[in-house]
ZAMARGU-4260 file (C-alpha; in steps of 0.2 Angstrom, whole numbers, plus 5000, padded with zeros to 4 digits):
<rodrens>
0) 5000/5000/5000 | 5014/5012/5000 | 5009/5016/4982 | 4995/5025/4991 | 5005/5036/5002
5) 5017/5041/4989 | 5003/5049/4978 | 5002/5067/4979 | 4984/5073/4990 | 4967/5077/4981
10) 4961/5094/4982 | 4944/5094/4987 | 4942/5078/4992 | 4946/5080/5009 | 4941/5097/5021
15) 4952/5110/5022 | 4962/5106/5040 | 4957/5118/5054 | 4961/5124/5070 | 4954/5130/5085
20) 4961/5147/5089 | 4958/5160/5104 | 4960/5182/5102 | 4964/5191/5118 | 4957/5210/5110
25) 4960/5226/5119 | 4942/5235/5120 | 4950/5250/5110 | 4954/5240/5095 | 4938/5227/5096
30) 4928/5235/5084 | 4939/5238/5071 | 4949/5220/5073 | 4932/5212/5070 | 4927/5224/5056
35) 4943/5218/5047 | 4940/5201/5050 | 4922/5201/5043 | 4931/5209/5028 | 4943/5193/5028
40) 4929/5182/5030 | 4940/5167/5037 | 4934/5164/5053 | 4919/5156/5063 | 4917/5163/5080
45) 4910/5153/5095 | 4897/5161/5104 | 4903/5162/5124 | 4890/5169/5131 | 4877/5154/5125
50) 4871/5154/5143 | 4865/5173/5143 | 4849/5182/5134 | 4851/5194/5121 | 4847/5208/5135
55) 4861/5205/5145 | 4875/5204/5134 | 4888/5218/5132 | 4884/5227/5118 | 4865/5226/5120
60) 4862/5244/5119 | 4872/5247/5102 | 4863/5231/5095 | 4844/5242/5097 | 4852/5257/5091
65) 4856/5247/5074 | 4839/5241/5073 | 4835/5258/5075 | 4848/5263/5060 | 4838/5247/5051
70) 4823/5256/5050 | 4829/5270/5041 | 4842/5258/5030 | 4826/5250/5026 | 4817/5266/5020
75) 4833/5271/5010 | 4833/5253/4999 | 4814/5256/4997 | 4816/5274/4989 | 4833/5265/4980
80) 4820/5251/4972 | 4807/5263/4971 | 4817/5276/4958 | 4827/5261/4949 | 4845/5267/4955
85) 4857/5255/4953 | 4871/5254/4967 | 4889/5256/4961 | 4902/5243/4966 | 4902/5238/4984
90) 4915/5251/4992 | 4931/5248/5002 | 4927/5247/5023 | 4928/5262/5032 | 4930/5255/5050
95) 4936/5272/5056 | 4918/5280/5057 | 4908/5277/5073 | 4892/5273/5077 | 4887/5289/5085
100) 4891/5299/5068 | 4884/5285/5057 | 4868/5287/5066 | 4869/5308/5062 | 4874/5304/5044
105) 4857/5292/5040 | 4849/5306/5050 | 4852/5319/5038 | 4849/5308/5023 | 4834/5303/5029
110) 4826/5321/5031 | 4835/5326/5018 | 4825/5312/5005 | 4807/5315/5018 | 4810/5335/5011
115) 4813/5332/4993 | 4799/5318/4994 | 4787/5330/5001 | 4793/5344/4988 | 4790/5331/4972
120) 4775/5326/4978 | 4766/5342/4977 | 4776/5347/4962 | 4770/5330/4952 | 4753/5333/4961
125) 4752/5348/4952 | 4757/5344/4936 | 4745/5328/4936 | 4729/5343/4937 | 4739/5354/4926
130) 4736/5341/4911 | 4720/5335/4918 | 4717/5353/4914 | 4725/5355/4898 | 4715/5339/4894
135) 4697/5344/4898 | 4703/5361/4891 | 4705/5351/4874 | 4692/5339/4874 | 4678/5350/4884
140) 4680/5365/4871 | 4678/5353/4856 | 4660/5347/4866 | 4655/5366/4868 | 4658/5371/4851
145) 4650/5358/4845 | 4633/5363/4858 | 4637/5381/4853 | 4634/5378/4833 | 4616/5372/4838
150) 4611/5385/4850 | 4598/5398/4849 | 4606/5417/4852 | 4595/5417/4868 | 4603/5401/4874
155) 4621/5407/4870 | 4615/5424/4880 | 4613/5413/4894 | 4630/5404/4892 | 4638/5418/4893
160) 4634/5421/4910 | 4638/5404/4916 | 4655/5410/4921 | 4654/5428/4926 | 4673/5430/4936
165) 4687/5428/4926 | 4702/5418/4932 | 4717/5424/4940 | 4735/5428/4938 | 4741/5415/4951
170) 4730/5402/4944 | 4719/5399/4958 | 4705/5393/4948 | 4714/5376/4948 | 4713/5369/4966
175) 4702/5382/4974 | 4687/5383/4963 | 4681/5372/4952 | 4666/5377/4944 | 4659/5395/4944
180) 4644/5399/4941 | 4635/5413/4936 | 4627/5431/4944 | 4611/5429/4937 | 4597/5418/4946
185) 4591/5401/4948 | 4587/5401/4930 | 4596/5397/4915 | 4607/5384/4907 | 4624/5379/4918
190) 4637/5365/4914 | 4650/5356/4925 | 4666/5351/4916 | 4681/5338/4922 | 4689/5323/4920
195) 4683/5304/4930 | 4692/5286/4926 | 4685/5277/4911 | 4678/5264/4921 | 4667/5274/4933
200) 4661/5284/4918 | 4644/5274/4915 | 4641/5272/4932 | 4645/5292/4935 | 4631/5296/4919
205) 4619/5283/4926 | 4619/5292/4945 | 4618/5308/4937 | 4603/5304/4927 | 4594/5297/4942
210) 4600/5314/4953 | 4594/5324/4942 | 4580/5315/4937 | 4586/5317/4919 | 4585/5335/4917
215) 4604/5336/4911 | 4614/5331/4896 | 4629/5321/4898 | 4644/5325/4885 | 4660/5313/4887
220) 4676/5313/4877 | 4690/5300/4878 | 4706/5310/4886 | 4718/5301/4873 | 4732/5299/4883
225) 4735/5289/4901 | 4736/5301/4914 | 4743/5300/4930 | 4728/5300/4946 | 4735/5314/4955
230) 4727/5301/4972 | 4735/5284/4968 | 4750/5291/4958 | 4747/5276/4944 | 4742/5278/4924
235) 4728/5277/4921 | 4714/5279/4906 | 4701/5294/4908 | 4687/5301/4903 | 4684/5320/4899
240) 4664/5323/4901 | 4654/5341/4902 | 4637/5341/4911 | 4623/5352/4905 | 4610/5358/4918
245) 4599/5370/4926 | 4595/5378/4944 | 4607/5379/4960 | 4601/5362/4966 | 4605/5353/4952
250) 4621/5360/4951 | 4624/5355/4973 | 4618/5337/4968 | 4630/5335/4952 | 4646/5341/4963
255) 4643/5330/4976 | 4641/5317/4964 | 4659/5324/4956 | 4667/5321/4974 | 4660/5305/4977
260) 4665/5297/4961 | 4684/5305/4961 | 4681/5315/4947 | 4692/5331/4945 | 4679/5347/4941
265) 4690/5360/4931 | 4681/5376/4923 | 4681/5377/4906 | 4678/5396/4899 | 4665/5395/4886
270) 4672/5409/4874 | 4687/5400/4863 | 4697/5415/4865 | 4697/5412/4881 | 4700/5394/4882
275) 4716/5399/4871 | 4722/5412/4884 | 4720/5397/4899 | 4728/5383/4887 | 4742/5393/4882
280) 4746/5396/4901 | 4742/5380/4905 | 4757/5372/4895 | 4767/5386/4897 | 4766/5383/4917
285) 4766/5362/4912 | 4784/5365/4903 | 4789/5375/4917 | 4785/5361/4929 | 4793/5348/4919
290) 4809/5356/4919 | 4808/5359/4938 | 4803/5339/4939 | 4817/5334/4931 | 4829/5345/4940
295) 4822/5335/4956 | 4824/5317/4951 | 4840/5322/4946 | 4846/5328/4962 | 4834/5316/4972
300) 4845/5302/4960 | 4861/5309/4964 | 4857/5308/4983 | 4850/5292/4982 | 4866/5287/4970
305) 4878/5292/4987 | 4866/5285/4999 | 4866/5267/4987 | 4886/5267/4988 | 4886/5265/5006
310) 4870/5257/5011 | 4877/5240/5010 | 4891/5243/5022 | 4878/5253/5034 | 4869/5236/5032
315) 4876/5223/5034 | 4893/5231/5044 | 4888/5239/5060 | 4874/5225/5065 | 4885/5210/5060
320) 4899/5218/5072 | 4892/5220/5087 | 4883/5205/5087 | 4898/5196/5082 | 4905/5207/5099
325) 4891/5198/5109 | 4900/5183/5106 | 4915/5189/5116 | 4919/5189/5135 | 4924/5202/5146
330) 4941/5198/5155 | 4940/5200/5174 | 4950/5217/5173 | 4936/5224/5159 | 4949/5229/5146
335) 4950/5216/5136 | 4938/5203/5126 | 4944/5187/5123 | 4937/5176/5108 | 4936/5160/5101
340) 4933/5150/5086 | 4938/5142/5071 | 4948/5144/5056 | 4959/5134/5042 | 4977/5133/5045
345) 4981/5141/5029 | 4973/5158/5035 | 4982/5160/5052 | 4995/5168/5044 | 4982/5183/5034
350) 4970/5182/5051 | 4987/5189/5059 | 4991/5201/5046 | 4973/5209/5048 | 4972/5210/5068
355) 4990/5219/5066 | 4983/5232/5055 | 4966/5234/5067 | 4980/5238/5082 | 4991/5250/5071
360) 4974/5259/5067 | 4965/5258/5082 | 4981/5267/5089 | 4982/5254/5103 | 4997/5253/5114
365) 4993/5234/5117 | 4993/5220/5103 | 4981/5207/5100 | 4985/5191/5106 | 4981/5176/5094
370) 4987/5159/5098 | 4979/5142/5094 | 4973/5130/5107 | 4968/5113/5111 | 4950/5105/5110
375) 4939/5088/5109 | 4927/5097/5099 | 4924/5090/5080 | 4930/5104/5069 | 4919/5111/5056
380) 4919/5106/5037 | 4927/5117/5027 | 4927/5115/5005 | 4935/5127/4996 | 4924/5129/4980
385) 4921/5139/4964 | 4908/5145/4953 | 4910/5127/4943 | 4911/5114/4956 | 4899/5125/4970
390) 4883/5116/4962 | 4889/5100/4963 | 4896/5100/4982 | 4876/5110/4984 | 4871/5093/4978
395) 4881/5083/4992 | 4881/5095/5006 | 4858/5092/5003 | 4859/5076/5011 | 4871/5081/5024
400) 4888/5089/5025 | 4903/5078/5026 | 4911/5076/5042 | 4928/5083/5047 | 4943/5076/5033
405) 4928/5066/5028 | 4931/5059/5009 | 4920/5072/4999 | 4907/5064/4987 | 4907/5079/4975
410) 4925/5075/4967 | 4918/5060/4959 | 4898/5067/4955 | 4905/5081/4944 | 4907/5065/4931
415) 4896/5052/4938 | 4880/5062/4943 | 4879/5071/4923 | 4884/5053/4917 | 4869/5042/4926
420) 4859/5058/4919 | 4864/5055/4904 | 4860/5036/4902 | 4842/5040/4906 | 4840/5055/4895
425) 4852/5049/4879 | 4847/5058/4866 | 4860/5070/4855 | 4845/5079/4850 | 4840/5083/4867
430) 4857/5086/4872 | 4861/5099/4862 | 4845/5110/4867 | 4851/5108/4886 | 4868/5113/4877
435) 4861/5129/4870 | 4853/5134/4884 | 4868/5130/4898 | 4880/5139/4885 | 4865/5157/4886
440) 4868/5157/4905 | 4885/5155/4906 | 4890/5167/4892 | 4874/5176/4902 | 4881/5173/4919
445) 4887/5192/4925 | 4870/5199/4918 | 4860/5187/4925 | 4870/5186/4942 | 4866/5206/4946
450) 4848/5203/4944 | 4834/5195/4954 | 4828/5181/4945 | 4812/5170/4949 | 4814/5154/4958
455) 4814/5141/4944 | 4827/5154/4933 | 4839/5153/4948 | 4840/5136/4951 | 4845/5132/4933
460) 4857/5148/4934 | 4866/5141/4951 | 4867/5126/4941 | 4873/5129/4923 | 4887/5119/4925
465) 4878/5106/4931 | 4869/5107/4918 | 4883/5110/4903 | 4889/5093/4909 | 4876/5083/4907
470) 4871/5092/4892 | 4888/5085/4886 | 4887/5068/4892 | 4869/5067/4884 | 4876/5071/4867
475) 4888/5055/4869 | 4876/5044/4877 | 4864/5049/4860 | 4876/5047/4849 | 4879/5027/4857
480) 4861/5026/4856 | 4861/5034/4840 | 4846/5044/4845 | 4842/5061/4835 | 4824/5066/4845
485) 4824/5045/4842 | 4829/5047/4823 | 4844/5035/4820 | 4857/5044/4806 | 4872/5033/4798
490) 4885/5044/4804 | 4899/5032/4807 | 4897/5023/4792 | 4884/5011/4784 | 4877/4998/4793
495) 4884/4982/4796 | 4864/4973/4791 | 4856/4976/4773 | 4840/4965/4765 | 4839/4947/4762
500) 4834/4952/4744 | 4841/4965/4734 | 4826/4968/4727 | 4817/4971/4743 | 4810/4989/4750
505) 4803/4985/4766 | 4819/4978/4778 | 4809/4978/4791 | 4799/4964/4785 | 4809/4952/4774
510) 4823/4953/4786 | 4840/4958/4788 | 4857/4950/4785 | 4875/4955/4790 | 4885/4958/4776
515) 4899/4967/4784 | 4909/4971/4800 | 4899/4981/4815 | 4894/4998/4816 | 4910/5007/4821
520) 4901/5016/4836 | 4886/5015/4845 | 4868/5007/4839 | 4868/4999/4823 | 4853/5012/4814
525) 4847/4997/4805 | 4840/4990/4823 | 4829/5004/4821 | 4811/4998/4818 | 4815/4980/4817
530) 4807/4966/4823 | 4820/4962/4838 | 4823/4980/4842 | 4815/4982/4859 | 4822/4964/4865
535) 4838/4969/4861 | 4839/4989/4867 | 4832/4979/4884 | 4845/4970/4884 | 4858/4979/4881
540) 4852/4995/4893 | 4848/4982/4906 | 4865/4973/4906 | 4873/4990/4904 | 4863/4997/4921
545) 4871/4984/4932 | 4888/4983/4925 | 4887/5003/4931 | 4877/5000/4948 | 4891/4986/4952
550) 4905/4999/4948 | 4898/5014/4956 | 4893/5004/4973 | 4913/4996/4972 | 4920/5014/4972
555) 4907/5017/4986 | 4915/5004/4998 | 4934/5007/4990 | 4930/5024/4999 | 4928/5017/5014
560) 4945/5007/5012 | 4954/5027/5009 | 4941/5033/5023 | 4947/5020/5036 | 4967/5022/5031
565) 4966/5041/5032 | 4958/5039/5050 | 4970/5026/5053 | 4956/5014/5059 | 4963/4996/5056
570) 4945/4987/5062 | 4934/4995/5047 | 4947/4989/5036 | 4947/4970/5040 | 4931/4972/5048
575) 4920/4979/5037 | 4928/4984/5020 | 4935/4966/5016 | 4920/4955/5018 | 4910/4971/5010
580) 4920/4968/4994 | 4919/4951/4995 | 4900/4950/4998 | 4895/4961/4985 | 4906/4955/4973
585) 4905/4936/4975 | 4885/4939/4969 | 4883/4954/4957 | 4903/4957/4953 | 4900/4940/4947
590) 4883/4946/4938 | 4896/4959/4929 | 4907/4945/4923 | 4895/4933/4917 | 4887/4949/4909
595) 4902/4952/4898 | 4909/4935/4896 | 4893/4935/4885 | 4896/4947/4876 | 4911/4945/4872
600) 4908/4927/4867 | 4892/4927/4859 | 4884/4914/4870 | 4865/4912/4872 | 4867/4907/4891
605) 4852/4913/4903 | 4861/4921/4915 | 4842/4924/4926 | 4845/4903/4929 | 4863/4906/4932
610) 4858/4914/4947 | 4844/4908/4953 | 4849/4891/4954 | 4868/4896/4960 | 4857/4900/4975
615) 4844/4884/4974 | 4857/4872/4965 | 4876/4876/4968 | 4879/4860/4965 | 4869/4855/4949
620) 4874/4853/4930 | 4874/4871/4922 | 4870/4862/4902 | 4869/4874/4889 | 4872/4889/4903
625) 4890/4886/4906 | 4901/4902/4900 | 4918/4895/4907 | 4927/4879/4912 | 4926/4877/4930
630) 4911/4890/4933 | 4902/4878/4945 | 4917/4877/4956 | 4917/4896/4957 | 4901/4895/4960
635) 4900/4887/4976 | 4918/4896/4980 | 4907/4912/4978 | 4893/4907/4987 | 4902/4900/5004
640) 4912/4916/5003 | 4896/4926/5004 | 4890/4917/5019 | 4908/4918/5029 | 4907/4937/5023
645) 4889/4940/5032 | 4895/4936/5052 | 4914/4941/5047 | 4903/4958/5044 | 4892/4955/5060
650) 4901/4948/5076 | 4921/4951/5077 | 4923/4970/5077 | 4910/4973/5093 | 4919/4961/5104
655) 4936/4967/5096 | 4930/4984/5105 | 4925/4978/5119 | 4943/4969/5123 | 4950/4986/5117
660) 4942/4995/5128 | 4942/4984/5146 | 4963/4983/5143 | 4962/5003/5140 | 4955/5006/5158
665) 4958/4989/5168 | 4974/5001/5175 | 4963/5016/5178 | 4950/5005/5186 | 4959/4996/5199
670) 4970/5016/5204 | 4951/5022/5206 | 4948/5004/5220 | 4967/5008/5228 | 4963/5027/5233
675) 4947/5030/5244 | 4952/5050/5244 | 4948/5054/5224 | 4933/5053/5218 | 4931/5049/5199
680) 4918/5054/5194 | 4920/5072/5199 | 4930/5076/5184 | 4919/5075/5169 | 4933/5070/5158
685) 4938/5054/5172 | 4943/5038/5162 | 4927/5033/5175 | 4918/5045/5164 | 4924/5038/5147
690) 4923/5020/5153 | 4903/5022/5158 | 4899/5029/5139 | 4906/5013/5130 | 4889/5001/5131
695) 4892/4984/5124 | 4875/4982/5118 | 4873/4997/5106 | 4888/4993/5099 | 4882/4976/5095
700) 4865/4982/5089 | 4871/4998/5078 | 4886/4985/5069 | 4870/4972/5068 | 4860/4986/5059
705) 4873/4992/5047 | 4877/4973/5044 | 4859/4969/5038 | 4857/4984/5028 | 4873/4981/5019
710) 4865/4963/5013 | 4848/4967/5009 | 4854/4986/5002 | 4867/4975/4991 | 4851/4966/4981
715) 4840/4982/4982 | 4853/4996/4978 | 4858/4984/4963 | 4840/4982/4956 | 4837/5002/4959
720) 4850/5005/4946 | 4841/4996/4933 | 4830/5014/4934 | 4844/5016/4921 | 4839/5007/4907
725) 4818/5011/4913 | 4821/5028/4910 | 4830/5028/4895 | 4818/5016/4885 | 4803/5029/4895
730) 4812/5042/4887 | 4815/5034/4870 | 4801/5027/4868 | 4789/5043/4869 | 4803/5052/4858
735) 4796/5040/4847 | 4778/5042/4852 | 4780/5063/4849 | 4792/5059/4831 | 4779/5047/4823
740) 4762/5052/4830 | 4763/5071/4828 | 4777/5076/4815 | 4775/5061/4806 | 4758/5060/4806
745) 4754/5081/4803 | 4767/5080/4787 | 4758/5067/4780 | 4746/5078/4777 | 4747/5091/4760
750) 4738/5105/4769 | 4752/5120/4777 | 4741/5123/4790 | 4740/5104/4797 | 4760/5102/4795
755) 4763/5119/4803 | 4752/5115/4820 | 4759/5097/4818 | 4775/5106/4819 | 4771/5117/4833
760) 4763/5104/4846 | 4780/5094/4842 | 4790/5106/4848 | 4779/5112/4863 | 4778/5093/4867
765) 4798/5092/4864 | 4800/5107/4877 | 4788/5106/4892 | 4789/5084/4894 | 4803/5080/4885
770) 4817/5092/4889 | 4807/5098/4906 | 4798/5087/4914 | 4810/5071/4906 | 4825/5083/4913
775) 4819/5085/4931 | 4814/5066/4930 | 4831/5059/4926 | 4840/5074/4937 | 4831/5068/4953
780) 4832/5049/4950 | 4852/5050/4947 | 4851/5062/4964 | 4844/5047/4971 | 4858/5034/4963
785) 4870/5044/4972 | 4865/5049/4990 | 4856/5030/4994 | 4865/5018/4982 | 4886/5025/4980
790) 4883/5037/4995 | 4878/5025/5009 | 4894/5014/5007 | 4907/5026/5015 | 4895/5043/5018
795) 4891/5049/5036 | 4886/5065/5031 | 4884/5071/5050 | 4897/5086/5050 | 4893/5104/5051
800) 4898/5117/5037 | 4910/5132/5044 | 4902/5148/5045 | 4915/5162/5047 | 4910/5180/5050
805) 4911/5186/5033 | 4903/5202/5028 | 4903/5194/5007 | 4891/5179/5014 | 4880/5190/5025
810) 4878/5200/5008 | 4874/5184/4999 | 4861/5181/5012 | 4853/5197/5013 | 4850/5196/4992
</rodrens>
């Protein structure tokens, strides 16, 4: 085994080695030492004061002054969202500043946005009524011309005195009055003008009619343009109308009417010279307002553009830091605070670096002291990862993070899990569509990164990779299938079968002869249609599936063997890998060899009575079943060395323990019966202690459990990858189904509309089952081949991941 320990160590495949470290921090420079190390982002602080509320650690008070400062930081990221701002780049830390004048800087920001809100409100409220305005102006003078080409001179008398005060320099008209009416008395012919949503606009005419008991006449206009409510602030369709009526209670009713229904009364002069003056300083006033608006947004922007730069560090920082201070005792003296926690070793050397530059500018006469200690606890796991193989440790780490220098399953699924995905999904076809659209979000990926995607989008995004690689391997495994949306091409070369007769047209039912060497890769395309072509793609994908299940659940328990060395644990090694190996492959690693013997040799053996009667009939004659000379001899080798295997699994490495551990404290045992003065178990650590947790009888049961799941798991795990070859005929076979049914069927068909939605429902049927629904299916059931079937062998999975204080993660978690 030397060979082993001269090779040089996987990245990845084991944690990154830790070590648990302590901080002595003067008070002066705590603040800014933990700042920087949040900035680092290397280490995970243990929490000392686990025995205490939040209320009665140190730092309580800063803690609800940040909640206080969240409050506003929330309000600034609303008006951020709100006014479409984008955020420059993260800035650099700025631990120098203080929470008293953080708190005075949102202070001013905040009145400072609450002003200029206030300010654009009214402003943008006033220009909403300024174009109502200029609106009805328009649309309310083209209704009174109209009425005024088919009055009687009396009636245009009476109009005249409808509105008898003229309107104002300062434009008061607008928002104080609304409608004027006339000097003369209860008689004569009024109108009300204004502006009321489209869809209140039969409702408004029908109340109006009923008021007024139809002694009016209702005039409406489309507005022609959305305009902005000046209430709800959204756009909105509206309707210009102009009410026609007579007497002072008519007119009370219809305004009240007006108010209840939100519409906007403006008054309307019924001289068009008039109506000209007004217009023309209505959009003289509108321009002036526009300019004023955008000067405002502008500033507003530019505020919320210097508010944006920092409001990440003003959110995440100055919380994060005190209650990472929480986490720290007080010394007895009160000047120092002392931390714990975990880091990996390679970063003791930048966690120093960084604690020297918090002292030099903290201005700090005293250093901080860091030294590493000793501890029983398990140290956290720790995978370095990158954008390309993050996805696939996410895949591991969702059925349980690794232990501490725990092999790491994700080295091997970056090839097996997109593999197994592709033997079920095989189709070159398909795999170049899952190509097209891995290659979009990876050329896509800092775009799409800096947005907020929807659930489904980023899934798919945080695993494109994933997704690349099983795209690829999908285009190998269709191209062995020879598959093309389950058309079969001759791109190797022609077939190695052609027709009995020359003169035949129709292979498929005279039969087929070979006539030359096998096709140089893959499925022969002539299989394609044939009589014997489902017997013989079963056959072959089933075979296929177990010679992959027996070599993925061997690399499972080979695993174990490097797990147990690394450890240096000798029992799980003689113990349990051994007869593991020898168990599962005196059955189905002979399965796999029976399985390629014929193959290689052509032989029509039933290997189903092989095995059965190895089981029921070691002994009997094998007849036309024999592959080999001397196969019932190693038949019955195989079988008895599955049974020894079975208790060699169960009964030696208990008692083994239990010896182990009796000769470990025999000497401690009999000191503890020679001295009446100590007492043992008063030290929580006594070998009394430790000698009282071993308990024969767990042992026994847990090695029992894992030793019946082996044996049962070795027959179920093995049938469970013949999922293989069920989803990859499942997913052939209604490739077919979709090809023939619908494209086939529609082109048939000489009519451009019948082969155009033939086309279309083959392609929406291609997209949502085939290269979705078909996708997810064969992700999940190769999710499953990996954590029960190849994970189970060597897995624990009960570790926990490392957490350090890290300012980047808190970001990540915050978005």
């Amino acid at each position: 085994m030397g060979v082993f320990d001269r090779l040089p160590p996987m990245d990845h495949l084991r944690s990154e080695k830790m070590c648990f470290v302590q901080l002595i921090i003067p008070a002066e420079s705590a603040r800014v030492a933990v700042t920087y190390l949040g900035e680092l982002g290397l280490l995970q602080f243990k929490d000392l004061n686990e025995d205490k509320s939040p209320f009665q650690r140190i730092f309580v008070n800063q803690v609800k002054r940040c909640a206080e400062m969240a409050r506003k930081l929330r309000f600034f990221s609303d008006q951020i969202n709100k006014a479409g701002v984008r955020s420059s780049v993260r800035p650099a830390l700025e631990p120098d500043i203080d929470l008293e004048e953080l708190e005075a800087r949102l202070g001013e920001h905040e009145h400072e946005l609450l002003e200029m809100n206030t300010n654009s409100d009214k402003l943008q409220q006033t220009y909403n009524e300024l174009l109502e305005f200029k609106l009805v102006l328009t649309k309310a003078g083209g209704i009174l011309a109209s009425s005024h080409n088919h009055a009687t001179s009396a009636e245009r008398e009476l109009d005249e005195n409808v509105y008898d005060r003229e309107v104002d320099e300062g434009n008061a008209y607008l928002l104080e009055q609304g409608v004027h009416q006339g000097s003369s008395g209860n008689s004569g012919v009024r109108f009300v003008s204004g502006i009321i949503l489209k869809s209140k606009a039969l409702a408004f005419e029908r109340m109006l009619f009923r008021a007024t008991r139809g002694n009016m006449l209702f005039n409406q206009a489309p507005a022609g343009e959305p305009v902005t409510d000046p209430i709800s602030g959204e756009e909105v369709e509206k309707t210009v109308f102009v009410v026609f009526f007579s007497g002072e209670q008519a007119k009370a009713k219809i305004l009240k009417i007006c108010d209840s229904f939100g519409a906007s009364c403006y008054p309307v002069p019924e001289e068009m010279i008039k109506q000209r003056q007004i217009f023309n300083e209505v959009s003289a006033r509108l321009s002036d307002l526009e300019v004023t608006l955008d000067a405002g947004i502008q500033h507003r922007n530019k505020a919320l553009e210097t508010v944006g730069s920092q409001l990440w560090r003003w959110t995440i920082m100055e919380k994060a830091v005190y209650d990472t201070l929480n986490m720290l005792n007080f010394d007895v003296t009160k000047k120092c605070l002392v931390g714990e926690g975990w880091c990996p070793i390679f970063a003791k050397s930048q966690i120093k670096d960084c604690l020297q530059r918090a002292t030099f500018h903290s201005n700090s006469q005293v250093g901080i002291i860091f030294h590493e200690m000793d501890t029983l606890e398990s140290p956290p796991t720790y995978f370095r990862t990158d954008k390309f193989t993050n996805a696939f440790q996410e895949i591991v780490d969702a059925y349980g993070v690794a232990r501490y220098q725990e092999a790491n399953p994700a080295v091997y699924s970056v090839v097996t899990f997109p593999f197994l995905f592709a033997v079920m999904f095989g189709d070159w076809g398909h795999g170049i569509c899952l190509l097209l659209g891995a290659l979009v979000l990876i050329l896509c990926e800092k775009k799409l990164s800096s947005q907020k995607l929807g659930s489904f989008m980023e899934m798919a995004f945080g695993g494109r990779y994933v997704i690349l690689l099983m795209a690829i391997f999908s285009i190998y495994c269709g191209l062995i299938y020879n598959e093309f949306f389950s058309v079969p091409f001759h791109i190797f070369g022609k077939s190695a079968y052609e027709c009995r007769e020359k003169s035949c047209s129709d292979a498929h039912t005279a039969g087929l002869i070979k006539v030359r060497d096998p096709y140089p890769f893959g499925v022969d395309p002539s299989w394609r249609g044939s009589r014997s072509e489902l017997p013989f793609l079963n056959s072959l994908k089933m075979k296929m599936s177990i010679l992959m299940g027996v070599a993925q659940m061997n690399l499972g328990i080979v695993l174990s063997y490097f797990d147990a060395r690394f450890h240096g644990n000798a029992l799980d090694i003689r113990y349990q890998f051994i007869p593991q190996m020898i168990f599962l492959n005196s059955l189905f690693g002979y399965l796999a060899l029976l399985i390629l013997i014929k193959w290689c040799t052509g032989s029509q053996a039933d290997l189903y009575h092989v095995m059965i009667y190895m089981f029921l009939d070691p002994a009997g004659d094998l007849g036309e079943n024999q592959l080999f000379w001397g196969q019932k001899e190693l038949q019955i080798l195989l079988l008895l060395m599955a049974l020894v295997a079975v208790p060699w699994m169960l009964f030696p490495k208990p008692f083994i323990l239990k010896k182990l551990h009796k000769e470990r404290f025999q000497g401690h045992t009999y000191r503890f019966l020679g001295t009446s003065e100590m007492d043992p178990d008063s030290e929580p650590d006594s070998a009394r202690a430790r000698h009282d947790d071993f308990n024969f009888g767990e042992v026994f049961v847990h090695q029992m459990i894992h030793s019946i799941e082996f044996v049962l798991g070795a027959v179920s795990n093995t049938a469970s990858y013949l999922r293989l070859w069920a989803l990859s005929l499942a997913h052939s076979e209604l490739s077919t189904v979709f090809y023939e049914k619908l494209l086939l069927l529609a082109w048939g068909y000489d009519s451009l509309i019948v082969k155009s939605a033939g086309l279309v429902v083959f392609a929406f049927a291609t997209a949502f089952i085939l290269l979705m629904m078909e996708t997810l299916s064969a992700f999940l059931h190769a999710l499953r081949l990996h954590w029960v079937e190849f994970m189970n062998k060597f897995y624990h999975g009960d570790g926990y991941k490392f957490k350090p204080f890290s300012f980047a993660l808190l970001a990540d978690d915050e978005d």
